[in-house]
C-alpha positions in Angstrom: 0.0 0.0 0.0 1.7 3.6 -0.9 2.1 6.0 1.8 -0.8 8.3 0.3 -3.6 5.5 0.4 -2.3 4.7 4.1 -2.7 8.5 5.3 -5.5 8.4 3.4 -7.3 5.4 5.2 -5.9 6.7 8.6 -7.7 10.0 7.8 -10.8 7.9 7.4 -10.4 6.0 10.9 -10.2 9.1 12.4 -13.1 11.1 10.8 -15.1 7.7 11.6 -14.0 8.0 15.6 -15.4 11.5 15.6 -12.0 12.9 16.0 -11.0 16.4 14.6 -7.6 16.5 12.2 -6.0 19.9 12.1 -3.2 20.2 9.7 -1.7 23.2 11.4 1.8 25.0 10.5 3.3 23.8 14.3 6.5 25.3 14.3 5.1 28.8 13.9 6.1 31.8 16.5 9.4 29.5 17.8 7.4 26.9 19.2 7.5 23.0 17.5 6.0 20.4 18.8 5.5 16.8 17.5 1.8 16.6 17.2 -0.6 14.3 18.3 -3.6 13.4 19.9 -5.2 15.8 22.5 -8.3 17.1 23.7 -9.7 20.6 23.5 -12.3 21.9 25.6 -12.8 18.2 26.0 -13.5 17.5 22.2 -10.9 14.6 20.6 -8.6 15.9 18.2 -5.2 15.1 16.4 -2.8 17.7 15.5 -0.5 17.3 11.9 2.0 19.2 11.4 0.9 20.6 7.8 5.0 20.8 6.6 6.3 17.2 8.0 6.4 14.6 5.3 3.3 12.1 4.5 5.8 9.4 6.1 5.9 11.7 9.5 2.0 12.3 9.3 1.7 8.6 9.1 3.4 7.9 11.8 1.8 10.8 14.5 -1.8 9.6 13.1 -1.2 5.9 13.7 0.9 6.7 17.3 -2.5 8.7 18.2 -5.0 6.2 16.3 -3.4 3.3 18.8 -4.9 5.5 21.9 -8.4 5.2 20.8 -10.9 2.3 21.2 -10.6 0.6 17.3 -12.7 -2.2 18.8 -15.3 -3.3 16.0 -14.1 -1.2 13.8 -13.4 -2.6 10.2 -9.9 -1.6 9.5 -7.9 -2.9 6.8 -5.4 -5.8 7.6 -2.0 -3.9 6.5 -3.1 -0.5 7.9 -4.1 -2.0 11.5 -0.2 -3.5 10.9 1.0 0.0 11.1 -1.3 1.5 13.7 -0.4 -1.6 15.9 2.9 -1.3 15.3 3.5 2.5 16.8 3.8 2.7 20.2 1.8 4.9 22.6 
C-alpha cells in the first residue's frame, strides 16, 4: 500500500471515531511540537504538522490512532499493521 492510500485510510479511521484533524503549521512563532492526539475543551482531536512529510504524518496519526478504542471497527489488515505497530 503507498504512503498516500495509508494517510488516506488513517484519515478515514479518524473522521469515523469523531475525532477532529487539524493540519496546522506547528513550528510557527518559535514553538515545535510533535503533534498528536489531545483534547480541547474536552472535544478529541489530532494535531499534523501541515510541513512534516506524508511518512511523519503517518506515523503521529497511527501513534495517536493506537490511543483510541478501534474495537469493532473494520480496518484494513496492512493498515491496522501499522497502527499496531507504533507505540503509545
Amino acid at each position: 500500500m503507498n504512503e498516500a492510500t495509508l494517510l488516506q485510510h488513517l484519515e478515514e479511521i479518524a473522521q469515523r471515531l469523531g475525532v477532529e484533524l487539524r493540519y496546522e503549521n506547528l513550528g510557527q512563532a518559535g514553538m515545535r511540537s510533535e503533534g498528536g492526539f489531545c483534547k480541547l475543551a474536552g472535544k478529541p482531536m489530532i494535531l499534523i504538522n501541515r510541513k512534516d512529510t506524508r511518512g511523519r504524518k503517518i506515523q503521529v496519526l497511527a501513534r495517536s490512532l493506537r490511543k483510541l478504542n478501534l474495537e469493532g471497527m473494520f480496518i484494513p489488515p496492512a493498515v491496522r499493521r501499522i497502527i499496531d505497530k507504533h507505540d503509545n
